[in-house]
N, C-alpha and C positions, 0 to 999 in steps of 0.2 A: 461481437455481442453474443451473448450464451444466450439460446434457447430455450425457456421453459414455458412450456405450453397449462395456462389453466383450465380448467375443466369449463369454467364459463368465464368469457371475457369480458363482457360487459354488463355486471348486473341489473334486476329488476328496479333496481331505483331510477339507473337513464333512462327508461323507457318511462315511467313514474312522471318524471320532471319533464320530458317532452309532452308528455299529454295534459300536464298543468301548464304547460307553458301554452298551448296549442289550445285547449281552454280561456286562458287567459288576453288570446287574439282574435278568439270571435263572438266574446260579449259582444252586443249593441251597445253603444258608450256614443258619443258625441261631445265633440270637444275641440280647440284649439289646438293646433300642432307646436310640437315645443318649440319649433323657431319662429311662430304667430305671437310668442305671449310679449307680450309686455315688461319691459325691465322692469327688475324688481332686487330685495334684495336676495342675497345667496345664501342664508340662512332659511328664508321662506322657501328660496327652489329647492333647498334642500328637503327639507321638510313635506314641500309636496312631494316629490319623488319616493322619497320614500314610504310616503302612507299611502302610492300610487291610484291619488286622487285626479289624475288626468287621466284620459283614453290616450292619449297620443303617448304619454310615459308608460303607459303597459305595452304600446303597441312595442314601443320602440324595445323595449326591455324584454319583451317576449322574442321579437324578431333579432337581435344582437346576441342572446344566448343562443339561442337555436342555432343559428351561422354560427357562432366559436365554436358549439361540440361539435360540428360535423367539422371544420374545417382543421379542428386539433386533432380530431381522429384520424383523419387522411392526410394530414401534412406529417402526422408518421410514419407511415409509409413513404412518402416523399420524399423526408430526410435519411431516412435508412437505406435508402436506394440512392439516391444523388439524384435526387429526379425533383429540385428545387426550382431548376428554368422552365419543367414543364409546366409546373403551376403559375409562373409566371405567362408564360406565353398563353395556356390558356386564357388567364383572365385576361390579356387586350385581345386573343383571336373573337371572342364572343361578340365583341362591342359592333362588327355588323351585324349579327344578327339578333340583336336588342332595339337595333335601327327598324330592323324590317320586320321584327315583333309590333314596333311601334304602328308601321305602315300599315297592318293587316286592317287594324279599324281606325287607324288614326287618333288613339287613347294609348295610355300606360297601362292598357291591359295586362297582369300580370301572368297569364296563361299561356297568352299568345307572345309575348317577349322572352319567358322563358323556353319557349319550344321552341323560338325564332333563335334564342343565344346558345342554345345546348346546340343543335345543329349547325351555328355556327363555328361553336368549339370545337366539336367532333368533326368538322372538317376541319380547322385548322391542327388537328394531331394527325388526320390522315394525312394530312399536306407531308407534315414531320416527317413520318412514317416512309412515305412514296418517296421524297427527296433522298431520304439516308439509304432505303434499299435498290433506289435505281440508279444515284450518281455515286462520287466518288466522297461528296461532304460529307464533315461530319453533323454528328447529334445536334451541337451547340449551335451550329451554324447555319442550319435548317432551323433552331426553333429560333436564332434571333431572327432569320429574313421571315421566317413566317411572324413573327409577334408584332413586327415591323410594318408587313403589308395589310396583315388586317385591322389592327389596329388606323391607322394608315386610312383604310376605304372603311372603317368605321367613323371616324373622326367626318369627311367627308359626306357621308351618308347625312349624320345629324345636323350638322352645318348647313345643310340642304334644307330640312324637315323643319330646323329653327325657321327659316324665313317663309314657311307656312303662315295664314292666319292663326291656326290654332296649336299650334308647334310651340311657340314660348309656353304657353299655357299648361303644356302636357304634362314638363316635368321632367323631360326624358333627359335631358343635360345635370341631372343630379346624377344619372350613373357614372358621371368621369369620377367625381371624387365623394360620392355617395352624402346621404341625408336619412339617416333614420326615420328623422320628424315625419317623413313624407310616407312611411310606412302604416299600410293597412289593413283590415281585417284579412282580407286577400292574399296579400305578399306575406301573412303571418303563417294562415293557413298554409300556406305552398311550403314555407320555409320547415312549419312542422311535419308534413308528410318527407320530404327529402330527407332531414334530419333522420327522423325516426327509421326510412331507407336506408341510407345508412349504416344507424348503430344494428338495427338486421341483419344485414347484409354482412358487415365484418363480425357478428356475435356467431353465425351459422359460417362461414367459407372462412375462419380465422384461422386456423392451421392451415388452411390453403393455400392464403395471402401468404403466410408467414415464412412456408417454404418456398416459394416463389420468389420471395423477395429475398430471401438468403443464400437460399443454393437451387439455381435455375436448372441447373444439369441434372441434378439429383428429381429435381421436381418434373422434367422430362423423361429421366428412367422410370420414373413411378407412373408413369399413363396418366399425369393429369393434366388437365387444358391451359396447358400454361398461357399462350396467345388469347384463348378465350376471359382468363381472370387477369390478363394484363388490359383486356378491351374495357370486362368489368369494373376495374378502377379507375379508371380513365372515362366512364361514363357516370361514377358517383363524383368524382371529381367535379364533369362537368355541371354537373346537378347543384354542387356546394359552390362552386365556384358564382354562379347564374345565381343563386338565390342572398349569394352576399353582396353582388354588385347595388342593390338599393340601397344598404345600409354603409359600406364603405368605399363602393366607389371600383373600376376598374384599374383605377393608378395602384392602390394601394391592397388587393386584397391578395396578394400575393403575400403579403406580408402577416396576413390571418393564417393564411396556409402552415406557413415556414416558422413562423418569430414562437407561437409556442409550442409545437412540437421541439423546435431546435433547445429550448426552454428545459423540453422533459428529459430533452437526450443531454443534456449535461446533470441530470438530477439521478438516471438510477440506468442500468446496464441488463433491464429486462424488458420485452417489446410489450407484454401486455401493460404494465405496470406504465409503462412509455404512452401507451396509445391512452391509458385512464388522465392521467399525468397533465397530456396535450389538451385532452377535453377538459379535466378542469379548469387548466390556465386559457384556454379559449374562450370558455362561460365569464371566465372571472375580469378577462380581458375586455369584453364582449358588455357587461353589465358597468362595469369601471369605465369604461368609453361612453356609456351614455348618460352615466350619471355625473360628469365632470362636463359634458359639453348640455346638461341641461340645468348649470348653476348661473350660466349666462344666456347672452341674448344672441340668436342664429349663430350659435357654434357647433363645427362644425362634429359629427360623430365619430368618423369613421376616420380623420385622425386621431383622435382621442384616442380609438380602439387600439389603434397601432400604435401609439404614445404606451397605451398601458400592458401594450404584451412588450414591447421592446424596456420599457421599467422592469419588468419579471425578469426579461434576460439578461440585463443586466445583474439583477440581485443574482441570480443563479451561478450569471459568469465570475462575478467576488465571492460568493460566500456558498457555492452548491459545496457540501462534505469531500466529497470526492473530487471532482474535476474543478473547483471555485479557486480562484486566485490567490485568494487570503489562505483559505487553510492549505494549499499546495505550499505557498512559501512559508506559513507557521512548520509544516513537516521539513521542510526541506530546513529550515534553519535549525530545527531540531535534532534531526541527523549531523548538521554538521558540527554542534555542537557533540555531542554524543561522540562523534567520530573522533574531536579535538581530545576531548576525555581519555576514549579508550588510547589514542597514540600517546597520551602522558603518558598510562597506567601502564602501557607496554616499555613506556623509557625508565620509570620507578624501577619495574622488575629487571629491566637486564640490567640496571647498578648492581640491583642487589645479589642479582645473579652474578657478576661479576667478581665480588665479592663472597661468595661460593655461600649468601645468607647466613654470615655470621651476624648481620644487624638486621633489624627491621624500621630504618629509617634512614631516612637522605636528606642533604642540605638542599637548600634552593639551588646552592653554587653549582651542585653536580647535577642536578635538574635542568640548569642552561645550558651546561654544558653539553649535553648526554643532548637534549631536545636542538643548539644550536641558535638561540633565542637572547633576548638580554636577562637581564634576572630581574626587571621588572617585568617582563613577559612571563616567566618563569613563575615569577609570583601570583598573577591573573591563572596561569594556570593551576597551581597548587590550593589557589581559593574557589575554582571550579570546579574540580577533585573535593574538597571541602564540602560544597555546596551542597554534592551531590551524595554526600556522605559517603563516599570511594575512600577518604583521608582526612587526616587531622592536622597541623599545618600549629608549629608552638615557637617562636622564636626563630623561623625560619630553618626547618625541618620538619618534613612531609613523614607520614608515617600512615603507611595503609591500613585500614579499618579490614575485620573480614570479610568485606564484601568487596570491597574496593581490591585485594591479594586474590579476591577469587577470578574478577573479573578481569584481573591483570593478567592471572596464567590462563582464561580460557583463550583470550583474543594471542598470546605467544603460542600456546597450543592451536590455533585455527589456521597462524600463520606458518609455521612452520611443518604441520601437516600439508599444506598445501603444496609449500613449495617438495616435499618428498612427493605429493602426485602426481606433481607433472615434473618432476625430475622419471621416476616410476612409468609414469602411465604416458604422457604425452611425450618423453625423451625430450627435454628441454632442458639444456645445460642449466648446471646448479648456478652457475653467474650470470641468469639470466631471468631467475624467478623472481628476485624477491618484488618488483616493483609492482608485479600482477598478486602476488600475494598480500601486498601493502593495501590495496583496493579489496580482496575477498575474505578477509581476514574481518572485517566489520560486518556482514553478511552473510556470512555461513552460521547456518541454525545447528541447534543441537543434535538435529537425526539425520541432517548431512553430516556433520563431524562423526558420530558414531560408525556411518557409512564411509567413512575415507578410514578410519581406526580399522576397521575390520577389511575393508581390498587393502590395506599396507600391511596386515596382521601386525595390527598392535604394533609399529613398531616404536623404540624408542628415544631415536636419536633422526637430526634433520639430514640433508644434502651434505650441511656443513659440518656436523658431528655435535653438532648441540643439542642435549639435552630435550624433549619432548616433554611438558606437562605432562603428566598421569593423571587418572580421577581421584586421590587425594588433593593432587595440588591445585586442583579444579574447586574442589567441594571440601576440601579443609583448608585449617586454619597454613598460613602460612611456615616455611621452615625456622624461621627464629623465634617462632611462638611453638615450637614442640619442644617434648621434654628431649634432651640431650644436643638442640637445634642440628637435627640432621642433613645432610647435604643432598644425599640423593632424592627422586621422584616419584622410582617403582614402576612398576606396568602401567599400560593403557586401562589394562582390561577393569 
């Protein structure tokens, strides 16, 4: 991935939208929670939602954006490092100490759970950490037995706390697979400071991050703390991690982490661009998850969320410009049409070359022939040639248009320059080039061929003693269309 660093990476607008968002979760409002209301139709929930005439739909919509831009912004990092299991094993290492947030007063205090789950995460990475640098395992293997045990003695813990008297009550069992609805002025507030921590944090230490996460060695020759900004990521992580578990749950927010940054990294080959990218498909994820699980009745959010980043990655995975499945094999099919083309226009021209360009035109018969094909083959290809306005095609005889003679002699000029450079320069017996020539012969550009014309100076004949296009026969009209139709080429130059 090329590095271009912008002068500012997260504009004033995120910060804008975090404090409208952040705003918008600590009106005093009173209201039913979206999984209290009442079936109805889904044109009305629609409607409510959007004119967000419930408290519980702001909460929930304030609190689902806020978690996507933080957790798109850091799951770019994540994915550009390979460091996709740590986010995973985070979000189940926490899940004890979400238990024993709970314990502190026996509520779903959101203060005391978050302080209780970040310390729990931040030891389950030390665990990571101490396993990889004192035994022999590795990375992966450390974070699955750690994601495993805590998880594990979290599950445990809650299990426990349910069969309290006031343990059903709490609520605390929505953080397996999270509930927006359940979301409050509280867990809005928290979610907006973290957030906003955050896009700070990587707006100010972003070229830090950046070398860090690219070139560690280089980021160690330069006296920066690389251990210390690798602790730092690792503890906004835990921050984002903790503040998504209300709304999606510890099964699944790994999948906030990952699904859109993995999203941006198929959409464009620049980090900052990547990290904006993550955050909006996280927001967008984030908002589309709760307005789909609030058209029905107790459904649930925080699949929905991960329903609708994993819908983005898909679109991305068919149809991203660059990396998208569709337009990789629209190119690719294109090439190889192109490619069929040019090997015709190369078979046209050595007939006529053969005939030392006394005509400018060929039967289909010697079109099969010369190509090895049947002459219904021969034919598809001559109406390819046609298509493409390379030739004209009258009663079964092909005849090159000038463009179509120009591009016949650059691709026999590309091929057989070739094979003179590595017969020249690589020592590669002349009976042994042409098949690697049959291949670079379609891809060599103009100002490589000008640069193989000038190390062979110019010269004018192949390995085999044939003849070399020159730049007339490049860029004029064909030899049976000159006056006197002359035989020879002329220089390269």
């Amino acid at each position: 991935m090329r590095l271009r660093t912008p002068n500012v990476l997260l504009p004033k607008s995120w910060v804008a939208c975090v404090a409208v968002l952040l705003l918008a979760g600590v009106l005093p409002v009173s209201a039913a929670k979206i999984g209290d209301m009442a079936e109805t139709d889904w044109r009305t929930q629609a409607v409510r939602f959007l004119t967000l005439s419930d408290p519980a739909v702001r909460y929930a919509l304030a609190g689902t954006a806020l978690l996507g831009v933080a957790c798109g912004l850091l799951g770019g990092f994540l994915v550009v490092r390979r460091m996709a299991l740590v986010g995973d094993a985070l979000s189940h290492a926490v899940l004890p100490g979400v238990a024993l947030g709970f314990l502190w007063n026996m509520s779903k205090d959101p203060v005391a759970i978050f302080v209780g789950a970040t310390i729990a995460g931040l030891l389950g990475t030390g665990t990571v950490f101490l396993i990889t640098r004192t035994t022999r395992l590795k990375e992966d293997s450390a974070l699955g037995m750690v994601l495993a045990g805590f998880f594990g003695a979290g599950l445990c813990l809650m299990s426990m706390f349910q069969r309290l008297p006031s343990g059903g009550k709490a609520g605390i069992d929505k953080f397996l697979f999270g509930q927006a609805a359940a979301l409050g002025p509280g867990d809005v507030r928290l979610m907006a400071v973290v957030t906003l921590l955050v896009v700070m944090v990587l707006g100010v230490a972003y070229k830090e991050f950046l070398l860090v996460s690219f070139d560690p060695g280089f980021a160690q020759v330069s006296a920066l703390p690389t251990r210390w900004l690798q602790h730092l990521l690792m503890l906004l992580l835990a921050f984002s991690v903790v503040i998504a578990l209300q709304a999606v749950g510890v099964v699944l927010v790994s999948a906030m982490l990952i699904t859109p940054a993995a999203t941006a990294y198929l959409l464009t080959d620049r980090m900052h661009r990547l990290l904006l990218i993550g955050a909006l498909l996280g927001l967008v994820s984030g908002v589309s998850g709760a307005f789909f699980s609030f058209l029905g009745t107790n459904l649930p959010t925080g699949p929905f969320m991960v329903l609708s980043a994993s819908g983005l990655f898909v679109l991305a995975f068919f149809l991203s410009p660059s990396r998208g499945l569709v337009p990789r094999w629209w190119r690719s099919r294109g090439q190889r049409v192109r490619i069929a083309r040019e090997n015709t226009l190369k078979a046209v021209y050595q007939i006529l070359e053969d005939e030392a360009f006394r005509r400018d035109s060929i039967s289909l018969r010697e079109l099969a022939e010369k190509r090895r094909v049947t002459l219904e083959a021969a034919g598809g290809e001559a109406r390819s040639l046609r298509r493409a306005e390379f030739a004209t095609l009258d009663d079964e005889t092909v005849c090159l248009t000038p463009s179509g003679w120009q591009r016949a002699a650059a691709i026999v000029r590309n091929h057989r320059l070739w094979e003179l450079y590595l017969t020249h320069a690589a020592q590669v017996a002349p009976d042994h080039v042409h098949d690697d020539a049959e291949k670079i012969e379609h891809v060599l550009g103009e100002d490589a061929v000008r640069q193989l014309e000038r190390r062979l100076q110019f010269a004018d004949t192949d390995p085999h003693g044939k003849p070399i296009p020159g730049v007339h026969a490049v860029h004029g009209p064909s030899p049976a269309a000159r006056p006197g139709k002359p035989t020879g080429y002329g220089g390269n130059r």
